[in-house]
C-alpha positions as CSV (number, residue, x, y, z in Angstrom):
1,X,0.0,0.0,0.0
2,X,1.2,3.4,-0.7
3,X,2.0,6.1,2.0
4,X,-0.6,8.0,2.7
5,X,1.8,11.4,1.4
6,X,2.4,9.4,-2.0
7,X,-1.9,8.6,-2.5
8,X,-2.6,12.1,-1.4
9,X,-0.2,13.1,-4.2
10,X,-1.5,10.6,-6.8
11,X,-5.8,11.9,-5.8
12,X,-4.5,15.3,-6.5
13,X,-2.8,14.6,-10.1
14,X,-5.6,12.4,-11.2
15,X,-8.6,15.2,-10.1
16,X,-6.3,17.9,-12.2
17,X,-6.5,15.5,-15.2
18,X,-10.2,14.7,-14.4
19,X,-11.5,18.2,-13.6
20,X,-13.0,17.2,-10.1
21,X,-12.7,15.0,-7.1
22,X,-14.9,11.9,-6.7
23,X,-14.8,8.3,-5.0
24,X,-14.9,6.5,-8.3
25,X,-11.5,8.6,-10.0
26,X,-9.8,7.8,-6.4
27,X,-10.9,3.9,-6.9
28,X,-9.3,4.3,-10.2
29,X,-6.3,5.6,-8.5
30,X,-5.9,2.8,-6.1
31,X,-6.4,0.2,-9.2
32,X,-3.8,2.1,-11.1
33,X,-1.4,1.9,-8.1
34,X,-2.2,-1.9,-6.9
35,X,-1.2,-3.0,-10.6
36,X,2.2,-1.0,-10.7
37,X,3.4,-2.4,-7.0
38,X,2.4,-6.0,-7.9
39,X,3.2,-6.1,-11.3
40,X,6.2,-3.6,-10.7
41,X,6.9,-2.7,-14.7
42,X,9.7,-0.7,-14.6
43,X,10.0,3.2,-14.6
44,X,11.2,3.4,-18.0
45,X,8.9,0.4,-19.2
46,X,5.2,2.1,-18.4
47,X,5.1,1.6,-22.4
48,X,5.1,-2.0,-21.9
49,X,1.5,-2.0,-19.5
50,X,-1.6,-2.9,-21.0
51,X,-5.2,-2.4,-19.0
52,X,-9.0,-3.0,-20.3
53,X,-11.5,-1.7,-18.2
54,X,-14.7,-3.0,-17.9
55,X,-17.5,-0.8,-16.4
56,X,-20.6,0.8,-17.0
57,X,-19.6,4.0,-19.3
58,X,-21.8,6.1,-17.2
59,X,-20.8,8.7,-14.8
60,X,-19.5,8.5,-12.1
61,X,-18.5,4.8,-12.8
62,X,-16.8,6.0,-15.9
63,X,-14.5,8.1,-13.6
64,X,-12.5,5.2,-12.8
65,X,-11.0,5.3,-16.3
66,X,-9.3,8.3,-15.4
67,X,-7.8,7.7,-12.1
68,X,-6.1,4.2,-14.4
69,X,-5.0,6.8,-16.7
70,X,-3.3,8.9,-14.2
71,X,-1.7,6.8,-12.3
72,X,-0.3,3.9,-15.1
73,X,0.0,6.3,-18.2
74,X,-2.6,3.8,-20.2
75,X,-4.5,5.9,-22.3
76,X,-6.8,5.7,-25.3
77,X,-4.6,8.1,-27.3
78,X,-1.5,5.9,-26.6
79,X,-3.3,2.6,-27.1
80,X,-2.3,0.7,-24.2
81,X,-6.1,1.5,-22.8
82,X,-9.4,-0.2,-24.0
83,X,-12.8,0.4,-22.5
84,X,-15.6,-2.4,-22.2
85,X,-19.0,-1.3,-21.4
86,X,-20.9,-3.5,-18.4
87,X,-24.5,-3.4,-16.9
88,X,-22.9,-3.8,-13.1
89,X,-19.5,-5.3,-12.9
90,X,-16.4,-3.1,-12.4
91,X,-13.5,-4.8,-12.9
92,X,-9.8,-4.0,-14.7
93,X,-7.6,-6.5,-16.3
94,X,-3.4,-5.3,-16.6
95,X,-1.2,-6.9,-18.8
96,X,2.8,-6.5,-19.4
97,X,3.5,-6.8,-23.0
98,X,5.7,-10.0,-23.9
99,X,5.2,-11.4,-20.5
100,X,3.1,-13.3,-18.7
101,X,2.3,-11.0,-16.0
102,X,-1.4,-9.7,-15.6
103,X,-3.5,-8.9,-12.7
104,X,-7.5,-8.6,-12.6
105,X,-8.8,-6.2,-10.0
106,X,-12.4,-6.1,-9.5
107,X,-14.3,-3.3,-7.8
108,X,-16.5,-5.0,-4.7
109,X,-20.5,-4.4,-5.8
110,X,-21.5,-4.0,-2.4
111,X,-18.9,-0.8,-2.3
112,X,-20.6,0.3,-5.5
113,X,-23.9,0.2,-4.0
114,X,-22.9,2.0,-0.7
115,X,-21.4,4.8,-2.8
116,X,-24.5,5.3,-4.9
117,X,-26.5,5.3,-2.0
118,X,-24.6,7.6,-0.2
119,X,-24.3,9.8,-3.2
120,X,-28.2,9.9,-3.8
121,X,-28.3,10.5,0.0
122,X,-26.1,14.1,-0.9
123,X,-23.0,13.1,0.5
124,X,-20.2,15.0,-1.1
125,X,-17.9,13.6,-3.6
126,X,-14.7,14.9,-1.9
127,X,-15.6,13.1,1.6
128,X,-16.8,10.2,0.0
129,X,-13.7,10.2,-2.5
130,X,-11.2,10.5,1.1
131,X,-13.5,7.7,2.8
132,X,-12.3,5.3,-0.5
133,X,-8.4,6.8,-0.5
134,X,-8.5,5.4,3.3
135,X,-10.2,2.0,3.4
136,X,-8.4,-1.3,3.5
137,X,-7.6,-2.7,-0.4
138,X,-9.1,-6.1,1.0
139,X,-12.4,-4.4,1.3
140,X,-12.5,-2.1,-1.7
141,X,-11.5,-4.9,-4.5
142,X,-10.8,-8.5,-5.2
143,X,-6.8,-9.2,-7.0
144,X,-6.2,-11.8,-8.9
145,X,-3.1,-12.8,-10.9
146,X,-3.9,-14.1,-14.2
């Protein structure tokens, strides 16, 4: 897990490149930084990471396609990013290009829920988008190496 400092720092790039602060651009945050400590491509070697995400192409659920962006440099104008619409599921798959390292993270639905709840309840984006940079990975998401 990062240091709380180095998340802070990540949030804050990935809500310039979004535009705003929310809980589903800091889950794409976390995602983006759980794939490069596991899978650990190198610094110069970002070129070489691959991710599709699945999720409904809706806001805010699209928002996670940013915070991956920010944080592993895999974008639709470089190619290395591809986008599959779903009904519910939230889920990224990372690969490293001529290896066979890859790493599926899915989102937990009952997290989803609670954040759509709370959201139609009026609860801010920023506090709920600090409430996701702080709970435990185990809770948020589901990794699996592929």
């Amino acid at each position: 897990m990062l240091k709380e400092k180095e998340l802070t720092s990540a949030i804050k790039e990935a809500e310039r490149l979004h535009g705003h602060l929310g809980p589903f651009l800091v889950i794409g945050v976390r995602m983006g930084n759980i794939v490069k400590r596991i899978l650990n491509p190198n610094k110069g070697d970002n070129n070489l990471l691959y991710a599709t995400v699945t999720a409904p192409l809706l806001t805010p659920f699209s928002c996670i396609i940013d915070g991956i962006q920010a944080t592993t440099k895999c974008t639709i104008g470089n190619q290395k990013l591809r986008i599959k619409n779903s009904k519910k599921e939230i889920f990224a798959h990372f690969q490293l290009q001529n290896s066979d390292k890859a790493l599926k993270i899915s989102v937990n639905q009952k997290i989803i829920e609670e954040l759509i709840s709370k959201i139609a309840e009026g609860v801010s984006n920023e506090e709920l988008a600090w409430k996701i940079a702080r709970m435990p990975e185990n809770q948020l998401f589901t990794i699996g190496k592929q």
